[in-house]
VOGU-3710 file (C-alpha; in Angstrom, 3 decimals, decimal comma):
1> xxxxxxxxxx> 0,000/0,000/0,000  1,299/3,598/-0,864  2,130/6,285/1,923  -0,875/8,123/0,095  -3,720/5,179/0,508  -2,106/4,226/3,697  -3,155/8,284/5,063  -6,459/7,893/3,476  -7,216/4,853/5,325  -6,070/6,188/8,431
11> xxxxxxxxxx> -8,716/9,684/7,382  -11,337/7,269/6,952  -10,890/5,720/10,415  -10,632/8,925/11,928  -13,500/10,471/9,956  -16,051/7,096/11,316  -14,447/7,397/14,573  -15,218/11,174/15,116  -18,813/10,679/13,445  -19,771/7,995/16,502
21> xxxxxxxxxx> -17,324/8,414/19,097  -17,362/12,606/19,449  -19,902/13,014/22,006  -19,157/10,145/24,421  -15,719/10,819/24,346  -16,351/14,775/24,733  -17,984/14,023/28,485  -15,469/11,031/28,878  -12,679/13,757/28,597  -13,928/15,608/31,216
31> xxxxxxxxxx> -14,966/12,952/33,909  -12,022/10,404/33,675  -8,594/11,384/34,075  -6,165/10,003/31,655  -8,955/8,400/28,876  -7,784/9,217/25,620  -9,737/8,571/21,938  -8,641/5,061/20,273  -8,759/3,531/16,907  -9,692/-0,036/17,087
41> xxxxxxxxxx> -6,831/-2,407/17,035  -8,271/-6,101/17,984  -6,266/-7,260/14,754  -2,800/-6,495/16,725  -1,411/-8,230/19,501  -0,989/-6,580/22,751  1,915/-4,374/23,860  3,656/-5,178/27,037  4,777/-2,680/29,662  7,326/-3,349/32,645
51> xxxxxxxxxx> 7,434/-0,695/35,273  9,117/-0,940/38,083  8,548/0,950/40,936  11,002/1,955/43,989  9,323/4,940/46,150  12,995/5,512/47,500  14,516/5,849/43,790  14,937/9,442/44,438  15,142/12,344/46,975  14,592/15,751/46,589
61> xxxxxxxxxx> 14,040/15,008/42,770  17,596/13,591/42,890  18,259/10,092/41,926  19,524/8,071/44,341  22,215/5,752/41,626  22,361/2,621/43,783  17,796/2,712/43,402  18,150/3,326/39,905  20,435/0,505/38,760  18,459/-2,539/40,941
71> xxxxxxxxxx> 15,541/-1,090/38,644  16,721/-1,176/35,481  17,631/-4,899/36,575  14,808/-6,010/37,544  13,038/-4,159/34,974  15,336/-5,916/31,979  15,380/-9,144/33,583  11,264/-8,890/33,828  10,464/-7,841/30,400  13,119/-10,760/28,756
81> xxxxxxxxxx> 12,016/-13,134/30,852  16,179/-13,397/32,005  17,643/-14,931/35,207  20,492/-12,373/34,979  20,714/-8,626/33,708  23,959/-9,974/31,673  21,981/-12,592/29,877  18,750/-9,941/29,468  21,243/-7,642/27,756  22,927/-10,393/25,753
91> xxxxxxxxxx> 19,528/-11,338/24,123  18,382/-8,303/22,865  22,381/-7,175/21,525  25,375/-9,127/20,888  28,960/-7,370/21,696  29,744/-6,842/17,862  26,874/-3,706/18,070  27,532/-0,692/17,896  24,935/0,385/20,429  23,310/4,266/20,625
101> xxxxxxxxxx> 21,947/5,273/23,779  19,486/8,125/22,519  18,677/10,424/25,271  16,435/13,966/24,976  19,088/16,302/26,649  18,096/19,473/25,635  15,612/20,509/28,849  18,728/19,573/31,169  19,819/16,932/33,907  16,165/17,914/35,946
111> xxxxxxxxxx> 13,317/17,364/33,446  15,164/15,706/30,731  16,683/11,726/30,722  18,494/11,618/33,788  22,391/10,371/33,325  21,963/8,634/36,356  19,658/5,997/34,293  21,707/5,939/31,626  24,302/5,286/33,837  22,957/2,599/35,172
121> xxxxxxxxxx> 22,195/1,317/31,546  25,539/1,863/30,560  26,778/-0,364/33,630  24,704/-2,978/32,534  25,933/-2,870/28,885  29,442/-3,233/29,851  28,696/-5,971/33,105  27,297/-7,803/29,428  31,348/-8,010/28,227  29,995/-5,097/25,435
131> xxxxxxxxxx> 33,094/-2,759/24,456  33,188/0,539/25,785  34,013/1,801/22,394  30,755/0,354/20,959  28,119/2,582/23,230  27,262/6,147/22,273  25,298/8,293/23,537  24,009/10,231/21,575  21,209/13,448/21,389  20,960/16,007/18,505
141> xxxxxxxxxx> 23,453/19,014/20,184  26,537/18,873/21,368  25,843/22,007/24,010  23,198/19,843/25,479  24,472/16,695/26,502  27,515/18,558/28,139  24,909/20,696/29,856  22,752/17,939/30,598  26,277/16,443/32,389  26,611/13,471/29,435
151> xxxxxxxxxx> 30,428/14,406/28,737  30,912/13,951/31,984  29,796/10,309/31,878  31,478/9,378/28,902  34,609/10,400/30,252  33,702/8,463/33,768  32,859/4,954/31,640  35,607/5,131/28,689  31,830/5,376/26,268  31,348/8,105/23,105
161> xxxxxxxxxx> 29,060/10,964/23,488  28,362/12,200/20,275  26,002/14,358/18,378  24,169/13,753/15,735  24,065/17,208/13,884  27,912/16,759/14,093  28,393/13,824/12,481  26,888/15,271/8,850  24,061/13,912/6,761  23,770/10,578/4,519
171> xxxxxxxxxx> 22,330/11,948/1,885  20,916/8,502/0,464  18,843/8,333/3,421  16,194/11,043/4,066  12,445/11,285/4,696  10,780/12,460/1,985  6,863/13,255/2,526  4,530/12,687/-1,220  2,882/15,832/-0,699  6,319/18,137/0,245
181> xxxxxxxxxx> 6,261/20,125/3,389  8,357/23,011/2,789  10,118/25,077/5,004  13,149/27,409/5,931  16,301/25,725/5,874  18,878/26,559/8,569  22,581/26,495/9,207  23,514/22,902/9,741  20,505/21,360/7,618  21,996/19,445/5,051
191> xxxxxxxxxx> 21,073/21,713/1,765  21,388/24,928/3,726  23,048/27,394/1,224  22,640/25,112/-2,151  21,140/26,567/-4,897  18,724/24,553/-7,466  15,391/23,242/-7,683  13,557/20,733/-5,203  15,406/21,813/-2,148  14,219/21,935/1,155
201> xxxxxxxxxx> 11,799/18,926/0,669  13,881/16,418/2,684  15,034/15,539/6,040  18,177/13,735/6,109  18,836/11,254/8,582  22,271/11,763/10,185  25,450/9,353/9,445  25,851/8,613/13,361  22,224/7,128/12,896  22,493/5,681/9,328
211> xxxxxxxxxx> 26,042/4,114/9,471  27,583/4,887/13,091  24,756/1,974/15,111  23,385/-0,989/14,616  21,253/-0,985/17,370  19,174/1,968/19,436  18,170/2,017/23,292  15,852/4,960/23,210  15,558/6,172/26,574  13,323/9,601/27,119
221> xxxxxxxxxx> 11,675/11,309/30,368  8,062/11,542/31,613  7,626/15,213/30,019  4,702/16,781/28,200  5,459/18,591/25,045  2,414/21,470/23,547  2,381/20,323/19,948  3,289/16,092/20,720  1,742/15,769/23,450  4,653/14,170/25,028
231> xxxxxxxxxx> 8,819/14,238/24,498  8,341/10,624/24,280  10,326/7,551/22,386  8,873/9,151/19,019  9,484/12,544/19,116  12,253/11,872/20,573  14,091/9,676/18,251  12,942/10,973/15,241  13,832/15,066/15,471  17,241/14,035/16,950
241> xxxxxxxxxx> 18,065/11,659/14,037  17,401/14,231/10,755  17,800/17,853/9,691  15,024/20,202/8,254  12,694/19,757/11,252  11,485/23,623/11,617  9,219/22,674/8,918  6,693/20,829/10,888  8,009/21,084/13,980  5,678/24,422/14,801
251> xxxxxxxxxx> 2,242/22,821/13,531  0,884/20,053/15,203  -0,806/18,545/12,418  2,355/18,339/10,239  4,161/16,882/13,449  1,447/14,462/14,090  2,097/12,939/10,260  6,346/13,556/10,340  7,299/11,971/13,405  5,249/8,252/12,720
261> xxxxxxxxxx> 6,347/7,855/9,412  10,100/9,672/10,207  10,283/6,709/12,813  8,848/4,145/10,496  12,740/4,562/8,000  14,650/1,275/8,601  17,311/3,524/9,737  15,742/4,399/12,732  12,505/2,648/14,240  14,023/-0,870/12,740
271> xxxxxxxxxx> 17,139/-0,400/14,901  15,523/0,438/18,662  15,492/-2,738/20,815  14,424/-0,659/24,092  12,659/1,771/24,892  13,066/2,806/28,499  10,977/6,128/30,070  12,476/8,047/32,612  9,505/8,573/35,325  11,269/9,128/37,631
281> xxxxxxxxxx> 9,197/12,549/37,734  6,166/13,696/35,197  6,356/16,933/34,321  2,965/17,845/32,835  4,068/21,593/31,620  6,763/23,566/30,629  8,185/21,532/28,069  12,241/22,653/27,673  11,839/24,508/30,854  12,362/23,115/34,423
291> xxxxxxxxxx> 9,370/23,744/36,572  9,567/21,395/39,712  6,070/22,862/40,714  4,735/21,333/37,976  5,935/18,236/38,713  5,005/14,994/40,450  7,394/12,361/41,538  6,533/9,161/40,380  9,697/6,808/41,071  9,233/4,920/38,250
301> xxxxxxxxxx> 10,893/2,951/35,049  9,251/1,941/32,466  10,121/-0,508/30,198  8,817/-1,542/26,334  9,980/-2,833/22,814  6,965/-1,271/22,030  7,002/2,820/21,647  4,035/3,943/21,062  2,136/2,024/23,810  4,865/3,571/26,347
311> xxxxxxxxxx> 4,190/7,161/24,797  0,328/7,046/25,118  0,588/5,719/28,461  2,837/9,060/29,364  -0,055/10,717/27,787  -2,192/9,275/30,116  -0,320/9,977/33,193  0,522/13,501/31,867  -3,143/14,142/31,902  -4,012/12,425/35,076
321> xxxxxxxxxx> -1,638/14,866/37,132  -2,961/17,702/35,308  -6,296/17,058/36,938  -4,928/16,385/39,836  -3,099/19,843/39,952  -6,317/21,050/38,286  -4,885/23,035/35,056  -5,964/22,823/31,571  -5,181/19,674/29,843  -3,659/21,512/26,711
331> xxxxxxxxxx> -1,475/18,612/24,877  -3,878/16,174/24,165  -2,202/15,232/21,011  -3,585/11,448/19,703  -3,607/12,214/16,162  0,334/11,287/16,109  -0,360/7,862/17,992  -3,163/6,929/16,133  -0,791/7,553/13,003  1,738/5,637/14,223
341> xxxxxxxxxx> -0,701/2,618/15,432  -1,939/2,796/11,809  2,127/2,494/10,367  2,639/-0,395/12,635  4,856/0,732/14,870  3,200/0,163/17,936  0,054/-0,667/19,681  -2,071/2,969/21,180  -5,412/1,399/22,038  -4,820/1,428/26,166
351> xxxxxxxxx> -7,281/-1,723/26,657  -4,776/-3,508/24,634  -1,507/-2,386/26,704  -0,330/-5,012/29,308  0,782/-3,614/32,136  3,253/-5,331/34,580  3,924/-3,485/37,516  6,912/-4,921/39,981  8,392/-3,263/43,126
//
């Protein structure tokens, strides 16, 4: 099926669904915290979710290290079905990967991914015999991860820390929408200063992606974002990994149809293994900004091969402490889950997510 008759199915379903679903879901929205609109998915098989939960995993905000890496243990060892974190690790990688940590490092060490979990990820990885030389971490800007205090920890384990809009462009891999979204390119985007027709149309994935791993852990925080929704596994992955975002980064509904089918390359959503959320903490506003007052601590890791089922479930809880804290619930953003459910990239129906919870 084309991209093009693929979208049109997925307007159909959305057209039906608003037609008989509108109303009940309009007084749902208001009564039940956390309920968000679904497509049907009973052809799919269920997503599993691992969290594990330690109400001592921080203090003050602060991770406490010693917390985080018995969860990530149990959390791997839970979701594999492994005796051993070493042997969890081992089934999902081998030690001839090249293995990118993707983290979302640009709101800082407080409401973005915490190095202490990817720390404790990184501990595991090399506890599993996996070369130091063969983990990166990895966001989109250099200035953020040191900020974020990710130099720092590569120089502590021996690992890379790298950016992605450093390592160039591959120019035979790009995303490439059928009806062009054009925007204003900007120093570093690939094209930026050619001349010619046609340019501007494209989003190049980066070489660190496209020829640097062979494998992604994709680990993001419990943070709501105004035009995703959430700065979850998707959004996450896929405006760190290419240039020539500005052009549908500002409009939701352009985001909503980018970031599925920017995940959905071989490149990128064919390479993630793991995708681990940081909820530690929910932050349910101020997206790039810290705002402890807007934040509830969880204590929390969640674990999931499956992305989108781990994103809508942040959606969920995003909302949920929004009611609790009784302010507008302003990011309710399914259209780019239900998208992304359609693509087959994951499961956003919550009835069909399978929750394991383990202390």
């Amino acid at each position: 099926m084309s991209r093009n008759a693929q979208l049109y199915v997925i307007l159909l379903h959305h057209i039906c669904w608003l037609c008989g679903l509108f109303f009940p879901f309009h007084t749902m929205a208001q009564s039940q915290a956390g309920r968000l609109p679904v497509l049907p998915e009973i052809d799919k098989p269920p997503a599993r979710v691992v969290i594990v939960h330690d109400p001592e995993a921080t203090e003050a905000f602060q991770p406490r290290t010693e917390k985080i890496l018995a969860m990530i243990n149990l959390g791997l060892t839970t979701l594999t079905g492994k005796l051993n974190p070493s042997d969890a690790w081992r089934s999902l990688l081998s030690t001839q990967d090249l293995i990118g940590i993707k983290v979302y490092s640009s709101p800082g060490p407080d409401s973005g991914t915490r190095p202490a979990v990817v720390a404790g990820v990184v501990e595991g990885l090399l506890k599993a015999k996996i070369p130091p030389r063969n983990i990166i971490v990895w966001d989109k800007q250099l200035e953020d991860l040191r900020r974020s205090g990710f130099l720092e920890l590569g120089a502590q384990y021996a690992v890379r820390v790298e950016a992605s809009s450093v390592s160039g462009y591959d120019e035979n891999t790009f995303y490439s929408p059928d009806e062009p979204i054009l925007g204003r390119l900007v120093w570093g985007d690939l094209e930026f200063g050619r001349k010619g027709e046609g340019l501007g149309r494209k989003s190049f994935v980066s070489k660190l992606v496209s020829k640097g791993m062979t494998k992604i852990i994709n680990i993001t925080p419990l943070l709501n974002h105004y035009r995703a929704g959430v700065s979850g596994n998707l959004y996450s992955l896929t405006t760190g990994s290419v240039d020539n975002t500005l052009r549908f980064e500002t409009d939701p509904e352009r985001l909503a149809k980018a970031v599925p089918e920017i995940y959905a390359l071989p490149a990128l959503g064919d390479r993630v293994i793991l995708n681990i959320v940081d909820a530690l903490t929910c932050q349910y506003e101020g997206e790039h900004s810290i705002r402890l007052h807007a934040s509830a601590t969880l204590n929390e890791l969640r674990f999931s091969a499956d992305p989108v089922a781990l994103d809508v479930l942040s959606l969920q809880e995003l909302n949920r402490q929004r009611q609790l804290a009784r302010v507008p619930a302003t990011t309710n953003r399914f259209e780019l889950f239900s998208i992304a459910s359609e693509l087959e990239l994951g499961v956003s129906d919550p009835s069909r997510i399978r929750v394991e919870r383990v202390n």
